[in-house]
N, C-alpha and C positions, 0 to 999 in steps of 0.2 A: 504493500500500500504506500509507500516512500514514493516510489517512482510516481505515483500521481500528482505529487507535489510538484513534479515537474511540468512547466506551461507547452513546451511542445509532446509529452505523452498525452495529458487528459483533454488538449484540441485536435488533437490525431483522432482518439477514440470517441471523440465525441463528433465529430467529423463523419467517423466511419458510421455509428452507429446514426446518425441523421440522414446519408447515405442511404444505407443498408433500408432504414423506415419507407424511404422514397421510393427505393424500386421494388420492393413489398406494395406498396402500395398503388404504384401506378401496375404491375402484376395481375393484381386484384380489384381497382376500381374501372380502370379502361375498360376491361371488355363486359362488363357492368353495362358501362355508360353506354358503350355499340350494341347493344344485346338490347337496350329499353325501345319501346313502340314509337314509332315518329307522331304518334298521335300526340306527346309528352311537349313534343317541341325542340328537346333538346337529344331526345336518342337517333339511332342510327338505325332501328330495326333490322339488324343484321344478324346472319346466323348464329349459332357459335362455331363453326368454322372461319367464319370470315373474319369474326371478333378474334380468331388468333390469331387470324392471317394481320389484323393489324398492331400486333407485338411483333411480327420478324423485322422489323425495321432496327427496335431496343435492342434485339435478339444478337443482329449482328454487328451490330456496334459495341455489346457486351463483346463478343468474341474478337473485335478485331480489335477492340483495346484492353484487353486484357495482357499482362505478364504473364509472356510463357514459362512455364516450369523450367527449372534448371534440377537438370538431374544429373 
């Protein structure tokens, strides 16, 4: 618990963890949002295939900026 006392560990993990909230979130509210009836005004009436189809966007952008492993 020492090392928290340090200003770059607990903005790092707190970073990460507001981060981490975010794409949890957007995960699980986006295709939410595209899945509601357009009769609402603001959904997309979309299937839920198509509602995934509009996370591969996140999808590979997670992947193509990610650190690759060092093994």
């Amino acid at each position: 618990m020492q090392m928290m006392r340090l200003r770059g560990v607990w903005t790092t993990n707190a970073a990460a963890v507001l981060f981490g909230a975010g794409m949890f979130m957007s995960f699980v509210l986006v295709p939410m949002f595209v899945e509601l009836p357009t009769t609402t005004s603001y959904g997309f009436g979309a299937s839920i295939t198509r509602a995934g189809l509009y996370l591969v966007p996140s999808v590979l952008a997670m992947v193509a900026f990610s650190e690759p492993s060092r093994v």
